[in-house]
N, CA and C of each residue as an Amber inpcrd file, in Angstrom:
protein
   654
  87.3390000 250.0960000 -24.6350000  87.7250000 248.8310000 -25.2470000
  87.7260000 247.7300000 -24.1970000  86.4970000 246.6450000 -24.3490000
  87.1290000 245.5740000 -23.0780000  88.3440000 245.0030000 -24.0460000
  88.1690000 243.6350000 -22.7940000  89.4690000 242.6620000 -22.5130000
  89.1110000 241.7720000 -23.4510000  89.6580000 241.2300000 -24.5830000
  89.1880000 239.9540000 -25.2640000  89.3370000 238.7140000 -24.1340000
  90.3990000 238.8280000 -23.1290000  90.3890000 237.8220000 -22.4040000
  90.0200000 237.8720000 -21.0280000  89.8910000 236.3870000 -20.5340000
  88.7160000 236.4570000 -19.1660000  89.2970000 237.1400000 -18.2120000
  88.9490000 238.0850000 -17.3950000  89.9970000 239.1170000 -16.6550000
  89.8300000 238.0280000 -14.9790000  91.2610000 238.3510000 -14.7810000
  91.5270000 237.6040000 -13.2840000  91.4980000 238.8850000 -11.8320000
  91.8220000 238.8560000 -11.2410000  91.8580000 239.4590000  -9.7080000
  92.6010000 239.4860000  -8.8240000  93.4610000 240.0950000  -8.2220000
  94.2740000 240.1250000  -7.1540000  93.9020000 240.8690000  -6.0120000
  93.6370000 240.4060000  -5.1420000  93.2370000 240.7710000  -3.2820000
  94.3130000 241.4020000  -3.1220000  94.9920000 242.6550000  -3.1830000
  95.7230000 243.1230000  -2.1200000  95.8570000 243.2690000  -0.8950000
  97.2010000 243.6850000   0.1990000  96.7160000 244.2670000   1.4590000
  95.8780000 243.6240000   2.5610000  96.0770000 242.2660000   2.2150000
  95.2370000 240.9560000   2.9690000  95.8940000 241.0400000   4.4370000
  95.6340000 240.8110000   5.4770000  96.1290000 240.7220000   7.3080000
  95.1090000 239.6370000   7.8330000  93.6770000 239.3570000   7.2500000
  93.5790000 238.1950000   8.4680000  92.8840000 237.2020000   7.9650000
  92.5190000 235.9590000   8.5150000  91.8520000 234.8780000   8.1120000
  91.1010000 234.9130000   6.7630000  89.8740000 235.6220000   7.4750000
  88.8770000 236.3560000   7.0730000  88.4490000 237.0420000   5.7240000
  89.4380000 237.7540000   5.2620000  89.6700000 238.4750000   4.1690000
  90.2060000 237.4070000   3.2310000  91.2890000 236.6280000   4.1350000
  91.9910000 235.6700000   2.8430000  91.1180000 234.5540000   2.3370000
  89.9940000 234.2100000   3.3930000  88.8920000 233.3920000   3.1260000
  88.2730000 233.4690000   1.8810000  87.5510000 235.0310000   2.2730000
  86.7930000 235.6760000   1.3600000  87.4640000 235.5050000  -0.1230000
  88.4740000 235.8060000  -0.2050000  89.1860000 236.4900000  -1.0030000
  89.3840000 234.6570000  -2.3810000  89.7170000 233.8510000  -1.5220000
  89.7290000 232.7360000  -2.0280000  89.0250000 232.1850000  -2.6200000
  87.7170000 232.1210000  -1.4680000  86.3080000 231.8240000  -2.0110000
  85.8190000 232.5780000  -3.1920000  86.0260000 233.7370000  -3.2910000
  85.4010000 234.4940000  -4.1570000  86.1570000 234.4910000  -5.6620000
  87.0110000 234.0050000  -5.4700000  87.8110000 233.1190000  -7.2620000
  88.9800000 234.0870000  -7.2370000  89.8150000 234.7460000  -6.5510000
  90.8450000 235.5540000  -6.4990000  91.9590000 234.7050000  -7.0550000
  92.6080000 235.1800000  -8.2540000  93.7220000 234.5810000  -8.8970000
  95.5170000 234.7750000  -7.9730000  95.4320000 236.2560000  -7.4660000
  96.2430000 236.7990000  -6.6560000  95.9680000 236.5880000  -5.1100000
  96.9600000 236.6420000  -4.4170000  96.5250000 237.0600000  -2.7270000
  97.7510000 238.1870000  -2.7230000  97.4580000 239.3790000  -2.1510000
  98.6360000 240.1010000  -1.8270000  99.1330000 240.9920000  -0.8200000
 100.2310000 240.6790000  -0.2750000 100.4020000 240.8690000   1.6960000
 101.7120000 242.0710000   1.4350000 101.8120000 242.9810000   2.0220000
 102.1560000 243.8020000   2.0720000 103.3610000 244.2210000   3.0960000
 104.5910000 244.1200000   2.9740000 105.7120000 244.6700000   3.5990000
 106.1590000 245.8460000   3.3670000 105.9990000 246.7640000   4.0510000
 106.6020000 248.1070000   3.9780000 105.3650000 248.7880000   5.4630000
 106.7930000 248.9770000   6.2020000 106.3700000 249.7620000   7.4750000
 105.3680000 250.6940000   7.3990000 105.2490000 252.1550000   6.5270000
 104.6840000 253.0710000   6.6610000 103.0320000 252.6550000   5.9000000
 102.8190000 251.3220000   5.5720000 101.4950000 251.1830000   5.2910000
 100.6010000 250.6790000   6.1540000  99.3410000 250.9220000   6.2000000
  98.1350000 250.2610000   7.2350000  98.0240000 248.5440000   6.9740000
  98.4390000 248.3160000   6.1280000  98.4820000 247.1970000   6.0630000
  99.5930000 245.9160000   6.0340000 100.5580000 246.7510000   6.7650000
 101.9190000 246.3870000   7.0240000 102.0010000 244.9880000   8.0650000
 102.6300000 243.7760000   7.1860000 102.7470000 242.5530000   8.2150000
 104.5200000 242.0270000   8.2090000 104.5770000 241.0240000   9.3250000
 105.4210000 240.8280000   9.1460000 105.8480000 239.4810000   8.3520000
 106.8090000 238.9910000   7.6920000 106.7560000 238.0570000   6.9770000
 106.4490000 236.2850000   7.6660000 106.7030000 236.2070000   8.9620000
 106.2640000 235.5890000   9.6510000 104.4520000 235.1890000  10.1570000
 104.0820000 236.4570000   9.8290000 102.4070000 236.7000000   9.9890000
 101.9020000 236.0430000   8.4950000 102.3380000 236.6450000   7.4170000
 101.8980000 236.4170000   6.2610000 102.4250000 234.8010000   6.1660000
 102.7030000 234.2820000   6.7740000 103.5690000 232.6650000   6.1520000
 102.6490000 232.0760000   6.7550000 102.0810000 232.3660000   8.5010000
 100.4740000 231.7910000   8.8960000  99.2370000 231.9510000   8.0940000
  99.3270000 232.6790000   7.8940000  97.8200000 233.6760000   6.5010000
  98.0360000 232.5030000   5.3740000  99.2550000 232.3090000   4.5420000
  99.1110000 231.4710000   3.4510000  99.8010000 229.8900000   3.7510000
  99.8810000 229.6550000   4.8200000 100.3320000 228.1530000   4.7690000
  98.8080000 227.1270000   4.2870000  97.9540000 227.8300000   4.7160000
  96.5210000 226.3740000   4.1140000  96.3830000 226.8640000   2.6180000
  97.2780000 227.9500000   1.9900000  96.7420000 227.6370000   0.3270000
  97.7980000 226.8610000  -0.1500000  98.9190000 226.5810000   0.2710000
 100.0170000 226.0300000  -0.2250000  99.3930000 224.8550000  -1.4600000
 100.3230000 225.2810000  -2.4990000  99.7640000 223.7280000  -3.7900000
  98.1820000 224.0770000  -4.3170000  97.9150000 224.9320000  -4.0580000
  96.8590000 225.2860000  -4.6610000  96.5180000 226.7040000  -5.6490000
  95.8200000 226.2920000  -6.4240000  95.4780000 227.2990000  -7.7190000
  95.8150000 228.6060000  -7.3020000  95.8040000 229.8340000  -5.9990000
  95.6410000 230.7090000  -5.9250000  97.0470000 231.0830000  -5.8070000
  97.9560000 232.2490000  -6.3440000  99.2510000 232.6880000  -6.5460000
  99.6880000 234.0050000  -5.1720000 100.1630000 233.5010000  -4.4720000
 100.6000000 234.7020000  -3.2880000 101.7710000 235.2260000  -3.7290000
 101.4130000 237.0750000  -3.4870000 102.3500000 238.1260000  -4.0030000
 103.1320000 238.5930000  -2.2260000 104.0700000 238.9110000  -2.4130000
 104.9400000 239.7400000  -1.3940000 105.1490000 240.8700000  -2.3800000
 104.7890000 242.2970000  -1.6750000 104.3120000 243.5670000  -2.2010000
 105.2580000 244.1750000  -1.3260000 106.0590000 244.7560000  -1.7420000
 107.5470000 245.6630000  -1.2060000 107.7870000 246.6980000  -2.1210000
 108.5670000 247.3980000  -0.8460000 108.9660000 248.6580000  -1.3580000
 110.6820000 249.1210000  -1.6210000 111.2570000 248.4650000  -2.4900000
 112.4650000 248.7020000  -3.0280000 113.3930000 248.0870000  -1.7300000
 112.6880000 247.0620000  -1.7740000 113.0320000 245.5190000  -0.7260000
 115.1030000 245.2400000  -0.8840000 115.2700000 245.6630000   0.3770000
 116.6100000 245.3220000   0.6860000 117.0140000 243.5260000   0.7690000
 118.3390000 243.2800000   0.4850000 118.2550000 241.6480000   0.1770000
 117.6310000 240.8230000   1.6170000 118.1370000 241.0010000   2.3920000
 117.5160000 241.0620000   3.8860000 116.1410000 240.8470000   4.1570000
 115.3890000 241.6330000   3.6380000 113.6460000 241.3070000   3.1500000
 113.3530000 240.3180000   2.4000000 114.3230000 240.3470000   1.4570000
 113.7350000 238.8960000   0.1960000 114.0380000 237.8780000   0.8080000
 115.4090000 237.5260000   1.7020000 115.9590000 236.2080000   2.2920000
 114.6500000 236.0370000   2.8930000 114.5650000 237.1140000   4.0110000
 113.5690000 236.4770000   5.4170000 112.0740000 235.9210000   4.8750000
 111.3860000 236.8270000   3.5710000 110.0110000 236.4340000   2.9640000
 110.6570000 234.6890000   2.3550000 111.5130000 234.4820000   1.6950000
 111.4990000 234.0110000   0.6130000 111.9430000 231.7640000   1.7060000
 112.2880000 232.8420000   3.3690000 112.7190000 231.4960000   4.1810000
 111.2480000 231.1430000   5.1800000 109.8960000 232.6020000   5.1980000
 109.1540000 232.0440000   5.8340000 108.1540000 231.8690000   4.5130000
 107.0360000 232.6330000   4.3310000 105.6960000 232.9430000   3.5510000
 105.9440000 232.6610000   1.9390000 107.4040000 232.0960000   1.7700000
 107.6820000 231.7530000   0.2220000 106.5620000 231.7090000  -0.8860000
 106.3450000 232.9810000  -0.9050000 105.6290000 233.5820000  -1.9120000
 105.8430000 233.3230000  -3.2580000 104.6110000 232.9050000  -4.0420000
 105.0420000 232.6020000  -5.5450000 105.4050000 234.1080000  -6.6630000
 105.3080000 235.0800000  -5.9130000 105.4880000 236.1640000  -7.0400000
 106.2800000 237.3400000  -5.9680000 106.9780000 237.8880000  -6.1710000
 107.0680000 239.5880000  -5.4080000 107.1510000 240.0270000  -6.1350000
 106.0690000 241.4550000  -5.6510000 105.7150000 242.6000000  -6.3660000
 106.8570000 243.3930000  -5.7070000 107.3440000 244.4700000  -6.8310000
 108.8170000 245.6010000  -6.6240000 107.7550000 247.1490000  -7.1310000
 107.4340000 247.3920000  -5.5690000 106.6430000 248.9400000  -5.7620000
 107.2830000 250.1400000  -5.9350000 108.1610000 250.1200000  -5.5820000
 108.8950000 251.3720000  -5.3670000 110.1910000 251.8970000  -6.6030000
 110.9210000 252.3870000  -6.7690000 112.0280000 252.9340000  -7.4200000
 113.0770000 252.0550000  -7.8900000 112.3850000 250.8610000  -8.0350000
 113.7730000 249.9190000  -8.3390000 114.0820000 249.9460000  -9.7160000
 114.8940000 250.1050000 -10.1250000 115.8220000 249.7690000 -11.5920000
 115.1810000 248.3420000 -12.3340000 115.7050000 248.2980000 -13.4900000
 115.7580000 246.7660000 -14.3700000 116.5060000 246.0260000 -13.6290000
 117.5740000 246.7910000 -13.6220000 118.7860000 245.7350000 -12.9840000
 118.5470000 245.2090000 -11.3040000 118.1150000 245.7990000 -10.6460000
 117.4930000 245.5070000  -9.2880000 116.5140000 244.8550000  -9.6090000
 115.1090000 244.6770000 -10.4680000 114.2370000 243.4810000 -11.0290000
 115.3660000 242.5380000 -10.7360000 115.7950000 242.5110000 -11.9670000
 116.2710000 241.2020000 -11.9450000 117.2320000 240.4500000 -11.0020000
 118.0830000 241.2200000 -10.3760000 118.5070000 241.1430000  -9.2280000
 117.5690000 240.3650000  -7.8110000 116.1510000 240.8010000  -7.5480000
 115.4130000 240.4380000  -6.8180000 114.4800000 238.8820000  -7.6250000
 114.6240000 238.8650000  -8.4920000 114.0970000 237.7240000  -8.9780000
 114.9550000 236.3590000  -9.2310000 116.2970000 236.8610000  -9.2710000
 117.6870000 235.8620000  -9.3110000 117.7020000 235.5670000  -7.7610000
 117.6670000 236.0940000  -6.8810000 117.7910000 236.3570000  -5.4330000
 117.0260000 235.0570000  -5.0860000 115.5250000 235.3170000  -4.9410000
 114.1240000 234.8370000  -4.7540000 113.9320000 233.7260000  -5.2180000
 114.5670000 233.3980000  -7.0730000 113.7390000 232.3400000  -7.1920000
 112.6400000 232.4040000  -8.0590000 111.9240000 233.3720000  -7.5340000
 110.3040000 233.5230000  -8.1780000 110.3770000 234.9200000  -9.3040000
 109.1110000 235.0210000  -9.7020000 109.0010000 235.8890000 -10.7470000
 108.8530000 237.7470000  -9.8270000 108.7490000 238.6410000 -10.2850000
 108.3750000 239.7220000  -9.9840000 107.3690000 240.2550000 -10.8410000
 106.7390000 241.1540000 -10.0240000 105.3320000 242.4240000 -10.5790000
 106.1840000 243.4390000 -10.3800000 106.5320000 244.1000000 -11.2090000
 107.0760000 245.1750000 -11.5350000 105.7070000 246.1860000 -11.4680000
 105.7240000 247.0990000 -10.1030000 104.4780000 248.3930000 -10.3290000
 105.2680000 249.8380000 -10.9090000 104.2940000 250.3150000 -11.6620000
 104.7320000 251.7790000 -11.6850000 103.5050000 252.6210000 -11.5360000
 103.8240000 253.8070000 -11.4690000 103.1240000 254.9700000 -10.5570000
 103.0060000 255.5650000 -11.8220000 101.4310000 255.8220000 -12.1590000
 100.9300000 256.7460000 -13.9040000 100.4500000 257.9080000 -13.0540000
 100.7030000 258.7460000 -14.2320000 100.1430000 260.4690000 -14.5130000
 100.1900000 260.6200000 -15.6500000 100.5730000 259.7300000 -16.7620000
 100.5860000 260.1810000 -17.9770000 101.4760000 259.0320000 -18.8140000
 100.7670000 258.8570000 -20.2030000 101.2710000 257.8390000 -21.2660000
 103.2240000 257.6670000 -20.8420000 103.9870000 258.8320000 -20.7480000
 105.1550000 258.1990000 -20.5660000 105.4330000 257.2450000 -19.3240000
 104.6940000 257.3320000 -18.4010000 104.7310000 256.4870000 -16.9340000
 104.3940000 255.2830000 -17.7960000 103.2800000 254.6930000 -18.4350000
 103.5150000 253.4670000 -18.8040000 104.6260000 253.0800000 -19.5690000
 104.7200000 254.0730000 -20.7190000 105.9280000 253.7390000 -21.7410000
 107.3470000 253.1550000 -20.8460000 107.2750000 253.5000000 -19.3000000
 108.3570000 252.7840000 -18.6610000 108.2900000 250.9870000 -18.6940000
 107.5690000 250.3280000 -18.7770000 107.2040000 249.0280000 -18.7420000
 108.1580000 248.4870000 -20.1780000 108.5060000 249.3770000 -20.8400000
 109.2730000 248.6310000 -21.5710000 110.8300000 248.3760000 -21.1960000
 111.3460000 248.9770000 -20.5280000 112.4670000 248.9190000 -20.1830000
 112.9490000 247.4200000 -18.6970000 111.4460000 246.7270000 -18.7390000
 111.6100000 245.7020000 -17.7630000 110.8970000 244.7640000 -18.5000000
 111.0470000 244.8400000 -19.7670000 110.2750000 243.2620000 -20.2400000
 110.9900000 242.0060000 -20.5600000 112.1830000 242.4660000 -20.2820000
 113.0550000 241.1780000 -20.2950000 113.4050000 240.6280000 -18.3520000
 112.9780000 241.4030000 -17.4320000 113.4220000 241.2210000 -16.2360000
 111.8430000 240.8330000 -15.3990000 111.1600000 241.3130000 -15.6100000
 109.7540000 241.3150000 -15.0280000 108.7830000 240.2930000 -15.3980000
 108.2550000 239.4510000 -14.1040000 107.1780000 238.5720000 -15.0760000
 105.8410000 239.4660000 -15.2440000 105.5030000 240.0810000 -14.9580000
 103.9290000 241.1150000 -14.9940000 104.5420000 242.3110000 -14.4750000
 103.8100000 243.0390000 -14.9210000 103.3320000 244.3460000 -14.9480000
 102.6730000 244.6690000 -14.1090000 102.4720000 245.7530000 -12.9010000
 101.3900000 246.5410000 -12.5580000 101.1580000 248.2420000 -12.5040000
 100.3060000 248.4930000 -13.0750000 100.0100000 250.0570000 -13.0890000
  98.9240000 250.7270000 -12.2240000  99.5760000 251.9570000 -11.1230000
  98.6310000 252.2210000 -10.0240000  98.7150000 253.6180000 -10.2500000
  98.2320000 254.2330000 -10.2590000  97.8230000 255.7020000  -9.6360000
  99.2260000 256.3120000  -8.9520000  99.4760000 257.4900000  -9.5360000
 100.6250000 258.2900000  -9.2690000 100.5310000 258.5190000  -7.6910000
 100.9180000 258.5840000  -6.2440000 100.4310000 259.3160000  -5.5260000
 100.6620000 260.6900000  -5.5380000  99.7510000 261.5140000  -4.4970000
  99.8790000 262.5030000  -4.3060000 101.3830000 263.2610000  -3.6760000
 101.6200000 264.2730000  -3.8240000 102.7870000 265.3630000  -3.3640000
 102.4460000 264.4880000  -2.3840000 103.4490000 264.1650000  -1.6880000
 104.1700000 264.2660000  -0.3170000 103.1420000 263.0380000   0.3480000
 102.5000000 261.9780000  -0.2280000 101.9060000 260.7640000   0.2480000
 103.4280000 259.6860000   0.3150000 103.0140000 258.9550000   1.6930000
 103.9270000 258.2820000   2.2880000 104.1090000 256.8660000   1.7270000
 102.6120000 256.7660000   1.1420000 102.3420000 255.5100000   0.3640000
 102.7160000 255.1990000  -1.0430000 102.9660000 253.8170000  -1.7650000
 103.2490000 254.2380000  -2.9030000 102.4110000 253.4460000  -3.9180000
 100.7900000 253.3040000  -2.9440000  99.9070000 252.7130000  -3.4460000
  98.7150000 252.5230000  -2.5610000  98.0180000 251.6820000  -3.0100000
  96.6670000 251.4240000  -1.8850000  95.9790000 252.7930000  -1.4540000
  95.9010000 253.9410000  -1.9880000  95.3980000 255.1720000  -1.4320000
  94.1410000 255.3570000  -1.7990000  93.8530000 254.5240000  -2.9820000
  92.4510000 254.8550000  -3.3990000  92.2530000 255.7950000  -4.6030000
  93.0620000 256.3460000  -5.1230000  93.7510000 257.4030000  -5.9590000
  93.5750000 256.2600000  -7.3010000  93.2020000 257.2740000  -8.5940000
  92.8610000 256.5180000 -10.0540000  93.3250000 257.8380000 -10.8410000
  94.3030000 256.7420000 -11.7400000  94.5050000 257.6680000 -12.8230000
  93.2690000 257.3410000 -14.2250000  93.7590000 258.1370000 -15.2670000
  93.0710000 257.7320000 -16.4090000  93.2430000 256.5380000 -16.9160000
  92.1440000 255.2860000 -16.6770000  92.3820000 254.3900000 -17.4350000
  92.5930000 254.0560000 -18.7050000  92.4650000 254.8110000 -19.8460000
  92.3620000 254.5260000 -21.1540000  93.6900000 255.0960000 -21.4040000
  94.7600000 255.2590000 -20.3700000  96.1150000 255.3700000 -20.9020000
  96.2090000 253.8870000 -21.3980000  95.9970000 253.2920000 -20.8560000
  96.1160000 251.3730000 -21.1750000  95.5340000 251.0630000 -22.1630000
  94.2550000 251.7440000 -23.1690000  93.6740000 251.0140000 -23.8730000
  94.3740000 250.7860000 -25.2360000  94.6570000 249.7580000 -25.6130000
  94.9250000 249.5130000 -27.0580000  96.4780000 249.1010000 -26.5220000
  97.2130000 249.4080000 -25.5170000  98.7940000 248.7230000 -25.2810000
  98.9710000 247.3590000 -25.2530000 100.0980000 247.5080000 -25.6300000
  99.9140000 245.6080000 -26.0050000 101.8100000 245.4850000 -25.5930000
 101.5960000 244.6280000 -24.0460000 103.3480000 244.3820000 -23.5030000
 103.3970000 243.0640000 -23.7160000 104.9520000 243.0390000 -23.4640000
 105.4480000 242.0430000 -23.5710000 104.8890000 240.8290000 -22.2470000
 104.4740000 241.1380000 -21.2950000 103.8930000 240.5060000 -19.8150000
 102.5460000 241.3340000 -19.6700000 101.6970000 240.2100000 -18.8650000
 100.3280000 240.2410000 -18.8970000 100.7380000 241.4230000 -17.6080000
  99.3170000 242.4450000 -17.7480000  99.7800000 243.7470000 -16.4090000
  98.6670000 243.8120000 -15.9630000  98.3580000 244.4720000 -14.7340000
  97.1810000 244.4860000 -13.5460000  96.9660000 246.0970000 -13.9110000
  95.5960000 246.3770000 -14.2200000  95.3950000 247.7350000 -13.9950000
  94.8330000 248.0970000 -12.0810000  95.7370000 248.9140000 -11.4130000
  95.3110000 249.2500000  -9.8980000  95.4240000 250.6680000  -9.7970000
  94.5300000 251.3980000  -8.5540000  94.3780000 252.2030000  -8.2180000
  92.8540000 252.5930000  -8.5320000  91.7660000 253.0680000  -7.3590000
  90.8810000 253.4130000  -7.2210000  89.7680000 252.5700000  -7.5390000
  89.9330000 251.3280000  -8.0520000  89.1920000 250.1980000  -8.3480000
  88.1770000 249.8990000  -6.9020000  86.9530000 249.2690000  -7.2450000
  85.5450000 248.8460000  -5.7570000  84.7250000 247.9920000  -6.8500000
  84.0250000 247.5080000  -6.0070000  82.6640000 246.8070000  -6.4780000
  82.2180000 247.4900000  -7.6740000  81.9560000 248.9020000  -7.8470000
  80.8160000 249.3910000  -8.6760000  81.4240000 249.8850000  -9.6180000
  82.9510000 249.7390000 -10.2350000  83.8410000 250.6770000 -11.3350000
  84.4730000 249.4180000 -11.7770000  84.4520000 247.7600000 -11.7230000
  85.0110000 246.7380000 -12.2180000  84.6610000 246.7590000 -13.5820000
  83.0880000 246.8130000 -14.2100000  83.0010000 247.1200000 -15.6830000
  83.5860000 248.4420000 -16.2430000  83.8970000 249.2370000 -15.8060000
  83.7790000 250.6090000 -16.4060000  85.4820000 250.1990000 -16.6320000
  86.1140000 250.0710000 -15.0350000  87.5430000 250.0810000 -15.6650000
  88.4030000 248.9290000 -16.4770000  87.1530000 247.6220000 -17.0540000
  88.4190000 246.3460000 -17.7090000  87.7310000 247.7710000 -19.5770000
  86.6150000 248.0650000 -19.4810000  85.7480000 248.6220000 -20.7670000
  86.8850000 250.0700000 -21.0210000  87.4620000 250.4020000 -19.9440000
  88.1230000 251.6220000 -20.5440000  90.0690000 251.5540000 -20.9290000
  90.3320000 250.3270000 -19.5430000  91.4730000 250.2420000 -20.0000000
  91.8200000 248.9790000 -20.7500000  90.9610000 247.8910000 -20.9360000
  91.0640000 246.5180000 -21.8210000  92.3960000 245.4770000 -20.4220000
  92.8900000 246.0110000 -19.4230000  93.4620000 245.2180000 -18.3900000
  93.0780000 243.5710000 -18.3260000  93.8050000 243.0350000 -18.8020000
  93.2780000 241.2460000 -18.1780000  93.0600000 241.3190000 -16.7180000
  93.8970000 242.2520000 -16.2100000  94.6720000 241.8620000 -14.4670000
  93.6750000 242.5700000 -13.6430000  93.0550000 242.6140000 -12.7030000
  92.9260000 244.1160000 -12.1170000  93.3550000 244.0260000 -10.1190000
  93.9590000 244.6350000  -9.7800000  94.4710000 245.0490000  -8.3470000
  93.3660000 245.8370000  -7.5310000  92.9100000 245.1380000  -6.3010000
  92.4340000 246.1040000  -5.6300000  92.6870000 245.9750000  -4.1170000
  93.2480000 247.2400000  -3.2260000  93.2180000 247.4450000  -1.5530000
  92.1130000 248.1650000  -1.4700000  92.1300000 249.5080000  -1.1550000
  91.5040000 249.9810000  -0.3360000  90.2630000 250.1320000  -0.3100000
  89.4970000 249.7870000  -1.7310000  88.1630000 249.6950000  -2.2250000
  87.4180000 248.7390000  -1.8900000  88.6490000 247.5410000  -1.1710000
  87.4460000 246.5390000  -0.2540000  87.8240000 246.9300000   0.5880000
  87.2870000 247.7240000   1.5740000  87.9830000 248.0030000   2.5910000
  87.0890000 248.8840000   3.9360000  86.8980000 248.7600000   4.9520000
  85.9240000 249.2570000   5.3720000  86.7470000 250.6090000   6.6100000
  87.9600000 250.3730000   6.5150000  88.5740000 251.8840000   7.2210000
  90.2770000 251.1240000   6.5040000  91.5550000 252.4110000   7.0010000
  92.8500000 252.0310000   6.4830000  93.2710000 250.4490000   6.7570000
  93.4690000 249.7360000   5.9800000  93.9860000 248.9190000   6.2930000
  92.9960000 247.0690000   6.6410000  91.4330000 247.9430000   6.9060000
  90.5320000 246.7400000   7.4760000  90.0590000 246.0630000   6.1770000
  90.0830000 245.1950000   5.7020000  89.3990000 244.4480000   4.8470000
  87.6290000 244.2310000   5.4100000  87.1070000 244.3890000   4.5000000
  86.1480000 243.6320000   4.2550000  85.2230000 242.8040000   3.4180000
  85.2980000 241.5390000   4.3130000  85.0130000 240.3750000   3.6350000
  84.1760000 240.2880000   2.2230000  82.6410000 241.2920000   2.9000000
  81.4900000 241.5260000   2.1950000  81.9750000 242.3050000   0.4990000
  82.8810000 243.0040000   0.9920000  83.2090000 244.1920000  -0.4190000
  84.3900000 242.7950000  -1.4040000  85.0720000 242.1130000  -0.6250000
  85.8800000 241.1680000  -1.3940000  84.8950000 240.5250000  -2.7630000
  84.1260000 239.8590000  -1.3550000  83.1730000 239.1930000  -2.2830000
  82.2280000 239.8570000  -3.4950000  81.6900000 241.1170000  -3.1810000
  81.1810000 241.5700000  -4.2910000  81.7950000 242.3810000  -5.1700000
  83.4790000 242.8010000  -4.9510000  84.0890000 243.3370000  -6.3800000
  84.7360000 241.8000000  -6.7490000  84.9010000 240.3990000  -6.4900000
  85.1650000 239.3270000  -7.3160000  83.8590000 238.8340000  -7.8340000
  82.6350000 239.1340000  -7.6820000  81.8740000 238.7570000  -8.2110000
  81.3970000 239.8840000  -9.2150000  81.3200000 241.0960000  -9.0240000
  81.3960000 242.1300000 -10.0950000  82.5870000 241.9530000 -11.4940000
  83.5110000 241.0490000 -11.2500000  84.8260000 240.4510000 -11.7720000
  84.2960000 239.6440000 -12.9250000  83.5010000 238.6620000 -12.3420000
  83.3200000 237.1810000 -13.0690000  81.7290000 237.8460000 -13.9260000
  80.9970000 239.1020000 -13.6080000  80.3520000 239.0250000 -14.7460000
  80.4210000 240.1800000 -15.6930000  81.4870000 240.3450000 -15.9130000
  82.0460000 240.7590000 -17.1740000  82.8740000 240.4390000 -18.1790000
């Protein structure tokens, strides 16, 4: 089933000029920078506030991507790289949503981790706290990550769901699976790290540009 509507893009896992260039240029609706130590693409909120100070006031929406972000994290993001969205990856509650979005200011991406139709059926229990939705790939036993691995669940758990907030289908997404996955899961949104990516953590420019342009012709 596609998307009746025009599907947008979010750059995950962004660290340098370069990538955020690309990423811009290439019609990216999202930019998204990543706090949590144990990832390759781990910055500090001070780094990410240099990375997005030249989009400031402009069309493109910067995410802060955390992992069950202590208040301490939201102050320090929210006093340098004042991000228009944080994403809540990890184990957080409704009540912690909303908690981090009263905190902040800004809206939240609520992610959850699929293996199966009840993993989404969780998205209902944050539609009064969450501004979007994102759905990634369960990780594996005993992965440190709680995303960006490259790992795809079944997309057509998504097809035909209809939430209360627009949601990003992520996990295992590249250049050459952008039609296959808006045609199987109908996603407006779609998330991608490690599929532009030319080792853990390295962006590349070239792959930005051709999964946002694999984007815009479908």
């Amino acid at each position: 089933m596609s998307s009746p509507f025009k599907t947008s893009a979010k750059i995950c896992g962004l660290s340098t000029p370069e990538a955020v260039r690309a990423a811009v240029d290439g019609g990216a609706a999202y930019l998204g920078f990543v706090f949590f130590e144990k990832s390759p693409r781990n910055l500090t909120p001070e780094a990410a506030a240099r990375l997005v100070a030249p989009l400031r006031g402009g069309p493109v929406k910067t995410v802060a991507v955390t992992v069950d972000p202590d208040d301490g994290l939201i102050d320090r993001l929210m006093a340098t790289m004042k991000p228009d969205l944080i994403q809540a990856h990890g184990k957080e509650t409704p009540a912690r949503v909303r908690q981090i979005a009263e905190r902040s200011g800004v809206g939240v991406i609520k992610a959850f981790s699929v293996s199966s139709s009840s993993d989404v059926d969780q998205a209902r229990a944050f539609e009064t706290v969450a501004e979007q939705f994102l759905f990634d790939a369960r990780p594996v036993e005993g992965s440190v990550l709680p995303g960006g691995t490259g790992a795809r669940f079944d997309w057509t758990l998504l097809e035909g769901r209809r939430f209360a907030r627009p949601h990003f289908l992520a996990g295992g997404l590249d250049p050459w699976n952008v039609a296959e996955a808006i045609r199987l899961s109908g996603a407006p949104l779609l998330d991608v790290s490690s599929g532009v990516e030319r080792g853990p953590g390295l962006k590349d420019p070239a792959l930005i540009t051709a999964f946002l342009d694999a984007v815009k012709r479908v």
